[in-house]
C-alpha positions in Angstrom: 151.7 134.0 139.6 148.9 132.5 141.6 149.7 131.0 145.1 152.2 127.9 145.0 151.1 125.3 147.0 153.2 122.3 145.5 156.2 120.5 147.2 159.3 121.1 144.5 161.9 118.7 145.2 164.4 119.3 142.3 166.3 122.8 140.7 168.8 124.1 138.8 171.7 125.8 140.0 172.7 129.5 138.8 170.9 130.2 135.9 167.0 129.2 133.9 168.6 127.3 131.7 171.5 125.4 133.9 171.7 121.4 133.7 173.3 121.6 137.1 170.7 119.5 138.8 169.4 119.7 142.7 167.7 117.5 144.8 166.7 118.8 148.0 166.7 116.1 151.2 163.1 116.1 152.4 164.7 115.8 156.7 165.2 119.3 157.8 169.0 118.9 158.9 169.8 116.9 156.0 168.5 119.8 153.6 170.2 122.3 156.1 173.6 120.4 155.4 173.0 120.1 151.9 172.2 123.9 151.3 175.3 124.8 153.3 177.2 123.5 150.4 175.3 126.2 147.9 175.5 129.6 150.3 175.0 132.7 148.5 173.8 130.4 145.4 170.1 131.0 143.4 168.0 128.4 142.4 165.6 128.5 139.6 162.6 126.3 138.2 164.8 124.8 135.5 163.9 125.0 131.7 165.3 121.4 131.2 163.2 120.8 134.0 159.7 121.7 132.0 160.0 124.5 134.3 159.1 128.1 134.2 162.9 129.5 134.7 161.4 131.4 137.8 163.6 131.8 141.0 163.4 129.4 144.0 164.0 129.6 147.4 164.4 126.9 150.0 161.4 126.0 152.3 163.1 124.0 155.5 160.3 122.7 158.3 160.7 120.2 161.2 156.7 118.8 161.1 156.7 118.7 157.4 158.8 117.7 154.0 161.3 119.9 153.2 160.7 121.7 149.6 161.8 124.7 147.1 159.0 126.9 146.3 158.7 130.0 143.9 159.7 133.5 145.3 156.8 135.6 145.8 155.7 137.6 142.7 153.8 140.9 144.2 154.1 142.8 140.8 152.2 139.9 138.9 155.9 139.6 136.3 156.6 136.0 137.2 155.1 133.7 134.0 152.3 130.8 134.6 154.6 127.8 135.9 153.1 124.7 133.9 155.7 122.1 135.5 154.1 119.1 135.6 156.9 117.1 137.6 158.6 117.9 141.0 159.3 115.0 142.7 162.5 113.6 144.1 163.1 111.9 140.5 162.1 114.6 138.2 165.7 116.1 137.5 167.3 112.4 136.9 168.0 112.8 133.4 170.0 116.0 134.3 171.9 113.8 137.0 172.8 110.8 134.1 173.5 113.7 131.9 176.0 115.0 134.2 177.4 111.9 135.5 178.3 110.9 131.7 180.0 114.3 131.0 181.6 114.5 134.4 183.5 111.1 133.5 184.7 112.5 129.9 186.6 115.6 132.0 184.7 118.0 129.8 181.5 120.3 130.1 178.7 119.5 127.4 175.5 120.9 126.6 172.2 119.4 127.4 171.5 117.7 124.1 167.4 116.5 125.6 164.3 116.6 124.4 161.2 117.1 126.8 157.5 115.7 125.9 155.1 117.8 128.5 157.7 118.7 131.0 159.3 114.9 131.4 162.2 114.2 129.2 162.2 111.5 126.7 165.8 111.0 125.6 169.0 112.5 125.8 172.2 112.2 123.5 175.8 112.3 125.0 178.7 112.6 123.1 181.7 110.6 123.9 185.6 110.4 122.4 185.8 110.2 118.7 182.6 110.1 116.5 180.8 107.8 119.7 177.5 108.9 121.4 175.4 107.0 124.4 171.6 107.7 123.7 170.1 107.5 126.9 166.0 106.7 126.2 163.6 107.2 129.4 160.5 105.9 127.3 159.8 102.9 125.0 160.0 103.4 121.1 157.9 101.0 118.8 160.5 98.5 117.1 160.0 100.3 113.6 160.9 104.0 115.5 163.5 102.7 117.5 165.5 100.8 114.2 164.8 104.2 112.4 166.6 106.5 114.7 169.2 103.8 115.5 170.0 103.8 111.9 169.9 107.8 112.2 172.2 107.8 114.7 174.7 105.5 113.1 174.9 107.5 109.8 177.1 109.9 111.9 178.3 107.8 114.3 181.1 105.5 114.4 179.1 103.8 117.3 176.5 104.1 119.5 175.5 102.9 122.9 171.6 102.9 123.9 171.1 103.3 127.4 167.0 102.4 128.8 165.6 104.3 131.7 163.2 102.3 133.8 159.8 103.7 131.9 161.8 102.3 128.5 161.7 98.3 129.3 160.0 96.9 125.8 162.4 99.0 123.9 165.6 96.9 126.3 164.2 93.9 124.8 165.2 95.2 121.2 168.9 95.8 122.4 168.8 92.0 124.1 167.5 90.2 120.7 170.1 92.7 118.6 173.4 92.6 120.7 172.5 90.1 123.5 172.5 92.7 126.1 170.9 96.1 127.3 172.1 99.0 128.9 169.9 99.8 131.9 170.6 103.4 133.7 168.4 104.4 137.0 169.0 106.9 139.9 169.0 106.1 143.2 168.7 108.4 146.6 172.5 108.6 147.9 173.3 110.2 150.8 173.3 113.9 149.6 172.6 113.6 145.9 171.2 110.8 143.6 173.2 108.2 142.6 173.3 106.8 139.0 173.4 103.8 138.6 174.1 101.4 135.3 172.2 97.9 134.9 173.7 94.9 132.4 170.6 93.0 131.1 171.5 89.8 129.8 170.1 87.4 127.2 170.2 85.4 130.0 168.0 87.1 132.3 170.8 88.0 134.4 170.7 92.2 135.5 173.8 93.6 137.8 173.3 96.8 138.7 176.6 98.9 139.5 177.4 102.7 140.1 178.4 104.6 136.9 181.7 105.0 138.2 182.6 101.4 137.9 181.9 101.6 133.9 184.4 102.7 131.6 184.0 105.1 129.4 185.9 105.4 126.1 185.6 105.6 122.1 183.9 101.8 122.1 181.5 103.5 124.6 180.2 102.3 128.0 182.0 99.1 129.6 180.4 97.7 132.4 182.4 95.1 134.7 179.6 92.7 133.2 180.4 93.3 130.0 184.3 93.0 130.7 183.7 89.7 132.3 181.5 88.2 129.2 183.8 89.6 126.8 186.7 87.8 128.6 185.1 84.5 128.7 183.9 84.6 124.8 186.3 82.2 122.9 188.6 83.2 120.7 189.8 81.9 117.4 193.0 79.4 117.6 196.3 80.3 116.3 198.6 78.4 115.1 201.9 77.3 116.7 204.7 79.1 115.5 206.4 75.7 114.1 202.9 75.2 112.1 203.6 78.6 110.4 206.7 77.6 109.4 205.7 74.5 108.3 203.4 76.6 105.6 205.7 76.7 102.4 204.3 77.4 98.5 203.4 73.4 97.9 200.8 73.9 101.0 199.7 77.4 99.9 198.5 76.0 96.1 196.9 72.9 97.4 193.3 72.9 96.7 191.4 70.7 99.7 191.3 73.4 102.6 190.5 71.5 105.7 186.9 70.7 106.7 186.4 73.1 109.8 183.8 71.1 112.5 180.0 71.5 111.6 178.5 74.2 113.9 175.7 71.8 115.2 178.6 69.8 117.2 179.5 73.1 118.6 178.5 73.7 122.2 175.2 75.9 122.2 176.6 78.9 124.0 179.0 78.9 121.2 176.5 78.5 118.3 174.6 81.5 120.0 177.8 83.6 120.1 178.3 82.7 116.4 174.7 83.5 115.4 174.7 86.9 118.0 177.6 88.0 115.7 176.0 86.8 112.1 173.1 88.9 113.1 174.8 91.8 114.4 176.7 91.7 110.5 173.7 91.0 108.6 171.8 94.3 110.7 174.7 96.3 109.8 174.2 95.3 105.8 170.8 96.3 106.5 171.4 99.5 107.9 173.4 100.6 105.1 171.0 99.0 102.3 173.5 96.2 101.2 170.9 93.4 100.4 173.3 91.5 98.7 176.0 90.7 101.7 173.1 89.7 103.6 172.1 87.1 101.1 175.6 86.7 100.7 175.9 85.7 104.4 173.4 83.4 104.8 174.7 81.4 101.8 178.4 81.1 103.4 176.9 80.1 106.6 173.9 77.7 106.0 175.7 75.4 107.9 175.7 77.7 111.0 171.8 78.7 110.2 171.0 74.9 110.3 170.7 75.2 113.9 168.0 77.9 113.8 165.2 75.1 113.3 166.0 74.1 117.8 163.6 75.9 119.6 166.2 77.8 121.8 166.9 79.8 119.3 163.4 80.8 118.0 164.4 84.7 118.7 167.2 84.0 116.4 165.2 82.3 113.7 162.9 85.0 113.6 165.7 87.5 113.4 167.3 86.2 110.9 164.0 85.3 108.7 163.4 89.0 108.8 165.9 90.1 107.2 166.4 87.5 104.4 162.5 88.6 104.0 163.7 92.2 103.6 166.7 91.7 101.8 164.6 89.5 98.9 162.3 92.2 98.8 165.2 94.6 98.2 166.5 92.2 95.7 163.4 91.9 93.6 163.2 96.2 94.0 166.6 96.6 92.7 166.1 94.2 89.9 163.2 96.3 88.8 164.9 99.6 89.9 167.6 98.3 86.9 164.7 97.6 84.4 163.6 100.7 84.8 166.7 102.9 84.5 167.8 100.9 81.3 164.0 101.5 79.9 164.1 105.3 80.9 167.9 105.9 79.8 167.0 104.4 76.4 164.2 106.6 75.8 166.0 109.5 77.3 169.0 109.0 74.7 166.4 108.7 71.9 164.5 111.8 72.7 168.2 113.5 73.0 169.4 112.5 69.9 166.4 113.7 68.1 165.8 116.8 69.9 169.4 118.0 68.8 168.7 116.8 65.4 165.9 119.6 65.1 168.2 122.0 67.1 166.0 122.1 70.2 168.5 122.9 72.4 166.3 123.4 75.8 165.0 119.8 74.9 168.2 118.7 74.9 169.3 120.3 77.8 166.1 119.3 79.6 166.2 115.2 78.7 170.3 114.9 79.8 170.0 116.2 83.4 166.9 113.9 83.6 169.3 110.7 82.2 172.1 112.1 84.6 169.7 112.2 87.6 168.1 108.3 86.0 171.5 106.9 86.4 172.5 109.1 90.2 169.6 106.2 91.0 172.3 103.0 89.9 174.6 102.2 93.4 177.8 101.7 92.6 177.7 97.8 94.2 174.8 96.9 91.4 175.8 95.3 88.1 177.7 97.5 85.3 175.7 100.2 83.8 178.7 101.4 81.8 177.2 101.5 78.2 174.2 103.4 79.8 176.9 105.9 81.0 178.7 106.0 77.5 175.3 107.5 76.2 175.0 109.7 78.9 178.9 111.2 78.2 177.9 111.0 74.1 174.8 112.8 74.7 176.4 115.7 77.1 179.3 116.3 74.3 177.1 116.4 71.5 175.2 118.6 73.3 177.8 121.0 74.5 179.0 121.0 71.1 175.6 122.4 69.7 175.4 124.8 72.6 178.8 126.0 71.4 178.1 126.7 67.8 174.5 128.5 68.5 176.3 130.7 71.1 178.9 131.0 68.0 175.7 131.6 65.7 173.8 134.0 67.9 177.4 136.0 68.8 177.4 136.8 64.8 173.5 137.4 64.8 174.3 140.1 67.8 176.8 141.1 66.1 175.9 141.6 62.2 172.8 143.2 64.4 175.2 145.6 65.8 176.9 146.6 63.0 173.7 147.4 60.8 172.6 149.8 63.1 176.4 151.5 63.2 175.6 151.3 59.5 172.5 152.8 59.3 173.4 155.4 61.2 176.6 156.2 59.7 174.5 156.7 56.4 172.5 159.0 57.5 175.1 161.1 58.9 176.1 160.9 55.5 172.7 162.2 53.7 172.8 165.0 56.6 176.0 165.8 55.3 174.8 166.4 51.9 172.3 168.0 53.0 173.8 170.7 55.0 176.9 171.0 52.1 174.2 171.8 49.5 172.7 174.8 51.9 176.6 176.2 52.8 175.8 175.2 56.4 179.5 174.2 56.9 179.6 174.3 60.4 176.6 171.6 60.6 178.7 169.9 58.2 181.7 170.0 60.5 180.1 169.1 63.4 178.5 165.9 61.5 181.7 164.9 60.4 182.8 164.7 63.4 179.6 162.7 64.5 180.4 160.1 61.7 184.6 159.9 62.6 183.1 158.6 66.3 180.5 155.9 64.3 183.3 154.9 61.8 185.8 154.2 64.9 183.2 151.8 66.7 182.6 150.3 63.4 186.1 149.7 63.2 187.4 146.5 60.3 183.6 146.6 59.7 183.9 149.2 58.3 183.8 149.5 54.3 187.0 151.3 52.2 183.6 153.7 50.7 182.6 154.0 53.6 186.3 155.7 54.6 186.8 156.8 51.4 183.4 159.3 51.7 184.1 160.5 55.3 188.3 161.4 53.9 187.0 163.3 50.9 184.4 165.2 53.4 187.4 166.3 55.2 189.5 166.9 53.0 186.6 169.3 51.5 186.4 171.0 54.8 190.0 171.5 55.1 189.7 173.0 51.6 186.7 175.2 52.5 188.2 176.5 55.6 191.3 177.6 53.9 189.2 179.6 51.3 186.6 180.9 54.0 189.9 181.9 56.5 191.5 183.7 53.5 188.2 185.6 52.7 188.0 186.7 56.2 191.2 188.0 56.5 191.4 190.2 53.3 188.0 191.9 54.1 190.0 192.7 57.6 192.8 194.1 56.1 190.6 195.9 53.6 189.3 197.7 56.8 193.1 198.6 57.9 192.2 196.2 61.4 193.4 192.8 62.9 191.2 190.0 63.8 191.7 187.7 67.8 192.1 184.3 66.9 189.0 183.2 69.0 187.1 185.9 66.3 188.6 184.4 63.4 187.3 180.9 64.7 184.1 182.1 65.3 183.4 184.0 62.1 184.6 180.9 60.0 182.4 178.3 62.0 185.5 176.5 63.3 185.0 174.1 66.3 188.1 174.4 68.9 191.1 176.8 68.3 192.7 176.8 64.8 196.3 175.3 63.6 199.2 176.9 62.9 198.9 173.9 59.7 195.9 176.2 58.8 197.4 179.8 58.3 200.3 178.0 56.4 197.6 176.7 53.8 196.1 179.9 53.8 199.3 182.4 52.9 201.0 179.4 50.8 197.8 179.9 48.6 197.7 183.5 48.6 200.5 185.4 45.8 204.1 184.5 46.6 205.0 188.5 46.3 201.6 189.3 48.7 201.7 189.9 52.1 201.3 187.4 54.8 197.8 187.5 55.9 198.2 185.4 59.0 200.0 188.4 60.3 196.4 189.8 60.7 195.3 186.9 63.5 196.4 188.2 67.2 196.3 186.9 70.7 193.0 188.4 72.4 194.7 191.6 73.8 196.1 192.3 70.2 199.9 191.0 70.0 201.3 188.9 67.8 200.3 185.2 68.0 203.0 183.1 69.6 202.9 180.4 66.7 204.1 183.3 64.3 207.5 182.0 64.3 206.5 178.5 63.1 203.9 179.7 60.2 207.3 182.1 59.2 209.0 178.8 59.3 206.6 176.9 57.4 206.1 179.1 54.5 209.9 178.9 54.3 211.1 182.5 55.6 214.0 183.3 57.5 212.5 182.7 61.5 213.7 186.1 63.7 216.1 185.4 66.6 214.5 187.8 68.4 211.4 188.7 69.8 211.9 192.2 69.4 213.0 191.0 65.3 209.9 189.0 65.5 207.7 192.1 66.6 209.2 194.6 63.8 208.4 191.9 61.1 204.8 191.0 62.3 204.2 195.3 62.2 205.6 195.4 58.6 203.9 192.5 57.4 200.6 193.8 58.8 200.9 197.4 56.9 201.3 195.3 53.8 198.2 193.9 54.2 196.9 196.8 54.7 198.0 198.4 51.7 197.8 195.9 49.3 193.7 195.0 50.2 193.0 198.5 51.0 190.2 200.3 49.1 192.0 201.9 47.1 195.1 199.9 47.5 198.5 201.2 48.0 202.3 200.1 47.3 203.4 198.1 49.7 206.5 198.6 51.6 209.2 196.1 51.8 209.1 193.3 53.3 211.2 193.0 56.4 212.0 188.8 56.4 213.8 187.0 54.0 214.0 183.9 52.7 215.5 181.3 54.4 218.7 179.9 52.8 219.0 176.5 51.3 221.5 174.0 51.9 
């Protein structure tokens, strides 16, 4: 940072960004006294000051004005300071700030905005949904009713305050309300004073410290204000006996009484009544209701009738405004109407003939454009009920369409779905016949077992042929097994051995372990005086397979007790084997289980 030569009367306190404001006397023992008060405390060139956020220190002289000036940067990290304004006033709007929020009890941010370094307005919450805008320069009357109506959209009310560069725009707030809201700051004894001006329609301005004022959820009070709202009259009421008096006979009588025309009225009074009819009729216009502003002129043409004396010109032009804008808004809406009713009509046509040729995205398309037409119609405007009718028509017809093609393409997706399952189930089929007519009965299994899987996901779909085919497959390959398993096992007893079951699986092409179901078929087949070829088929390490017992059981023998019983007749039954499919056979020996007993 380059050599700092200029006199900075103002800081913040603690921090950059602080809206703790100081003003530094510019008499050596006044400074002194007032620093005394902030011992051990930093200073900095304020953000909300246009500042650079740099520290200060205090620079205290007898021959010259006392000043802050930047601490000396000797490593160059200190940024350019652009601050444009140091003087004794340029932290007020951080003292009004504070004084405002200091009066509600609570801390607030700086809500400011700052136009090269000098700030041009400042927003201050109050109780309830109330603000004070506090404007330091003047707004054109078109920018000034925009952000008033801004502010009010949010706002239950709002209170304008105008800084001394903001005197045109004060003007605005004396035509509107019949007063303005001055604010200034003032040099106090050791800090700067703020001060709150009442600017009358009259002229009159009475300035008074903002700690006269009252603060609440109607905003700022000033003991001006409290005096002129005091003294405006109020409406008679009646004496108790009157009331009384009041029975059903008076209530249903027709002839109200004639009320005193307003141009015998004393003129502060008329301009109290015509303050207030203008103050209404802004409000209409600030929410867009044109027709209580035409409304109110037409009740109070009596009251208006005074307009045409020159001492109320200001009024006259006020109220000629807005009757010009509220025509204007008049003739808008009457053609805003014409148009929706044109545009809805040929929106409902265009609807009704787009779901004729099922153009469903048409459809779609043209009723969220009528829905968004007839968003346009304010509910305060005449009846548009029929054009909603067509709109709630139109949105069930078309839901209804939407249903029945999702119901459409659902069947499409799925008739799609199950012709493939189809298709492919056929083949498996053809593959099937394919592999039967070579005696590849393994491939055969294994596409059977391929098709079972397709024929579950086709599930009702599925066709009785279509079941019947895949049943008779297995029911071939049940057969086939049987006859390949029975074939295995006589050419292993024809060479005097057993066979594991795992082998037996393997040599036959079956997939998995094979069921005790299995031997059964295969010795109920066999001669009822033969041996019982099963007895052949051993665990892996060559004993007698544990399931033994039930095929004995099955076949409808006497079951052993015993494993020991069990053992003796598994040995016998395997030497008949043996000797009855040896080459050359042999007698048999006995058999060694009986048959079980019925009953």
């Amino acid at each position: 940072m380059t050599q700092d030569n200029r006199r900075v009367q103002t800081a913040v306190l603690g921090s950059p960004d602080s809206d703790h404001p100081l003003s530094l006397p510019t008499d050596r023992r006044e400074a002194a006294l007032y620093l005394s008060r902030y011992r051990g405390a930093r200073f900095f060139c304020g953000t909300h000051l246009g500042g650079c956020g740099w520290e200060l220190m205090s620079k205290l002289y007898s021959d010259r004005v006392c000043h802050f000036a930047h601490h000396p940067d000797p490593k160059g990290l200190a940024p350019e300071c652009e601050r444009r304004y140091a003087g004794v006033d340029s932290a007020d709007h951080l003292y009004i700030h504070r004084g405002l929020t200091s009066r509600l009890g609570s801390a607030q941010r700086f809500q400011g905005n700052l136009v090269d370094g000098r700030c041009t307005d400042l927003l201050v919450e109050l109780y309830g949904r109330s603000a004070v805008r506090v404007q330091f320069v003047n707004l054109a009357p078109h920018v000034w009713e925009r952000e008033d109506e801004a502010l009010r959209t949010w706002l239950a009310h709002v209170d304008w305050m105008l800084g001394p560069r903001a005197g045109e725009t004060a003007k605005y707030l004396v035509d509107r309300d019949g007063y303005a809201l001055r604010v200034r700051c003032e040099a106090g004894s050791d800090t700067r004073v703020v001060k709150v001006g009442t600017e009358t329609a009259q002229g009159d301005l009475e300035w008074v410290p903002l700690t006269d004022c009252e603060i609440d959820a109607r905003g700022i009070t000033t003991p001006l204000l409290r005096k002129l709202r005091k003294a405006a009259p109020r409406p008679a009421r009646p004496a108790a006996r009157d009331a009384r008096r009041i029975d059903q006979k008076a209530q249903e009588d027709t002839a109200p009484a004639r009320e005193p025309s307003p141009l015998l009225l004393p003129e502060p009074l008329i301009r109290h009544k015509l303050t207030s009819l203008i103050r209404d009729m802004r409000e209409a216009r600030r929410k867009g209701d044109y027709q209580r502003i035409l409304h109110a002129v037409d009740t109070n043409a009596a009251l208006l009738a005074a307009l045409t004396r020159r001492t109320f010109r200001k009024e006259r032009e006020a109220v000629d405004e807005l009757k010009r804008w509220a025509v204007v808004k008049q003739d808008n809406q009457v053609q805003i109407e014409s148009d929706i009713r044109r545009r809805s009509a040929a929106l409902v046509k265009t609807i009704v003939q787009a779901l004729a040729e099922g153009d469903l995205t048409a459809a779609q398309r043209d009723v969220e454009a009528l829905r968004k037409t007839l968003q346009r119609v304010p509910r305060r405007i005449p009846d548009f009920e029929a054009e909603v009718q067509d709109l709630r028509e139109c949105e069930s017809r078309l839901r209804a369409a939407q249903e029945r093609a999702a119901r459409n393409q659902a069947a499409k997706v799925h008739a799609a779905r199950v012709k493939e399952k189809r298709d492919q189930l056929h083949d498996i089929l053809a593959r099937i016949e394919k592999a039967e007519a070579v005696g590849d009965y393994k491939e055969v299994r294994r596409l059977y077992q391929e098709g079972r899987f397709v024929l579950k996901r086709l599930g009702p779909d599925a066709t009785s042929d279509e079941r019947w085919r895949l049943d008779s497959i297995q029911r071939m390959l049940d057969s086939t097994l049987v006859n390949r398993i029975t074939e295995v096992l006589k050419n292993v007893a024809r060479n005097q051995a057993t066979i594991s079951i795992q082998g037996l699986a393997e040599d036959v092409g079956a997939e998995g372990t094979l069921s005790t179901i299995t031997f059964i078929e295969v010795d109920r087949s066999a001669r009822t005086t033969g041996p019982i070829l099963s007895a052949l088929v051993t665990t892996s390490d060559g004993r007698v397979l544990p399931d033994f017992r039930t095929v004995l059981e099955g076949l409808g023998y006497e079951v052993p007790k015993t494993d020991r019983a069990l053992d003796i007749i598994w040995r016998r039954e395997v030497e008949r084997a043996h000797a009855c499919y040896g080459d050359p056979p042999r007698d048999m020996p006995p058999s060694h289980v009986p048959r079980a007993q019925s009953g």
